[in-house]
VMD Tcl script that draws the C-alpha trace (Angstrom):
set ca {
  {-2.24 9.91 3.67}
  {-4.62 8.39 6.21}
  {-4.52 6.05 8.83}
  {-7.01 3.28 8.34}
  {-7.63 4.19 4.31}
  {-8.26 1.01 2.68}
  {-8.78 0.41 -1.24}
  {-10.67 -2.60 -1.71}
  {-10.27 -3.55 -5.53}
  {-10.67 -0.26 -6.46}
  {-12.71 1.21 -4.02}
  {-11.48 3.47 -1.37}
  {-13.06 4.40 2.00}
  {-11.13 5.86 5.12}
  {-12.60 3.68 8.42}
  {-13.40 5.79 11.57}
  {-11.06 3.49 13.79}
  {-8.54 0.00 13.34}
  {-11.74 -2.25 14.09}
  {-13.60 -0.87 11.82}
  {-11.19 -0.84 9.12}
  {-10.13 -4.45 10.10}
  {-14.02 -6.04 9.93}
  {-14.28 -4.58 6.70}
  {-10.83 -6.19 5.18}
  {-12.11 -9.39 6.92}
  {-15.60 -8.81 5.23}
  {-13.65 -9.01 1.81}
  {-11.69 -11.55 2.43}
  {-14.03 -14.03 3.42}
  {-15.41 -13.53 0.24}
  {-12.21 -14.60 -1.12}
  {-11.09 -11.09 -2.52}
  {-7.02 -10.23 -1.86}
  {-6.23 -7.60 -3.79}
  {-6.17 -4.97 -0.57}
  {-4.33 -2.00 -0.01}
  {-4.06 -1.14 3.49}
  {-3.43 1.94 5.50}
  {-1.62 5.18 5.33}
  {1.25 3.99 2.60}
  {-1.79 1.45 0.96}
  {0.46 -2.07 1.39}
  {-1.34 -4.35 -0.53}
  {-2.48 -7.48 1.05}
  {-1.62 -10.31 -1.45}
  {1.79 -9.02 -1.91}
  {2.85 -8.19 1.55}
  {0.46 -10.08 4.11}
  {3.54 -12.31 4.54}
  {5.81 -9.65 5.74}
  {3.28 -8.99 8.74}
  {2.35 -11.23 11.85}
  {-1.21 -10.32 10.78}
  {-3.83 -7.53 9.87}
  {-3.91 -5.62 13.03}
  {-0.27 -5.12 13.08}
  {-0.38 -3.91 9.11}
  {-3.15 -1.69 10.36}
  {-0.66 0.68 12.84}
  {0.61 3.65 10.91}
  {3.97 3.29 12.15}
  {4.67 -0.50 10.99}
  {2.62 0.75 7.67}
  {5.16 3.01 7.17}
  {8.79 1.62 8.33}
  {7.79 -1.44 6.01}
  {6.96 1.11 3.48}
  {9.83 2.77 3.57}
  {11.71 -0.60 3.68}
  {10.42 -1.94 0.69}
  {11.04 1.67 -1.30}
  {14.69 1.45 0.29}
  {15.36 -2.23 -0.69}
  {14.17 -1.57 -4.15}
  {15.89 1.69 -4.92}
  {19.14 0.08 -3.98}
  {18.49 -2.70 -6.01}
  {17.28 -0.91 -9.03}
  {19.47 2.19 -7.92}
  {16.60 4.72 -10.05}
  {14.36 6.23 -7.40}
  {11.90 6.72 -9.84}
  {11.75 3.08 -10.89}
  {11.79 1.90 -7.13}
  {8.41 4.04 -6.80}
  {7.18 2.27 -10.14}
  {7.93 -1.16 -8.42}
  {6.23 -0.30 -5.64}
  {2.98 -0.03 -6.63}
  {3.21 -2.70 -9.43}
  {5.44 -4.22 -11.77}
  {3.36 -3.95 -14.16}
  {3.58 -1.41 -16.53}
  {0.07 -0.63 -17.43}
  {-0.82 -0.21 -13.32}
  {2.28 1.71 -12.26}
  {2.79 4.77 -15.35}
  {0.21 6.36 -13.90}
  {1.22 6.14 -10.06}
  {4.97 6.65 -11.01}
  {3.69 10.19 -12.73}
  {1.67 11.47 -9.74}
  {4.10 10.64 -7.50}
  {6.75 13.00 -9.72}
  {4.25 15.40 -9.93}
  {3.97 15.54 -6.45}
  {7.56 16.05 -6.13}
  {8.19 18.45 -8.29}
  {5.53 20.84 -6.37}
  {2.70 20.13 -9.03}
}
mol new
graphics top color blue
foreach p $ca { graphics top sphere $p radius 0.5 }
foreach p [lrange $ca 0 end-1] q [lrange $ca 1 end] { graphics top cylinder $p $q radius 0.2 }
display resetview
């Protein structure tokens, strides 16, 4: 995990610094892309801009991570399965979050 990692639609770089990191989500956006994941626990934009007061602030580590850990919290106790909470929060789509949900198991079991 990285601070300033950003996957835009598929395509991952690590910026050197916040502004450079920020210009380059801006870049993207401007050319009316969304789908974004931003920063050390990869929030993605179109889901969770709203939860921000805007990209600098999703671009600190530490608010990157308590809303992470907010949204894993909020949907393990609603789904009450750890392992579907991780699904969910990556996608709720099946076909984008099999994958994630088995590295992150992996991962946990020491693989």
């Amino acid at each position: 995990m990285k601070a300033y990692a950003v996957n835009l639609g598929g395509k991952a770089f690590i910026a050197k610094s916040k502004a450079e990191a920020s210009k380059n989500i801006l870049s993207y956006l401007r050319k009316g892309h969304t789908n974004i994941d931003i920063d050390v626990m990869q929030i993605n934009w179109y889901w969770h801009k709203r939860h921000f007061s805007s990209l600098d602030e999703m671009l600190i580590p530490k608010n990157n991570v308590k809303y992470a850990a907010k949204l894993l919290t909020d949907l393990y106790l609603q789904h009450g399965d750890w392992q579907k909470a991780v699904r969910l929060y990556h996608s709720a789509k099946p076909y984008h979050h099999k994958q994630y949900s088995r590295k992150v198991l992996l991962s946990w079991l020491g693989s």
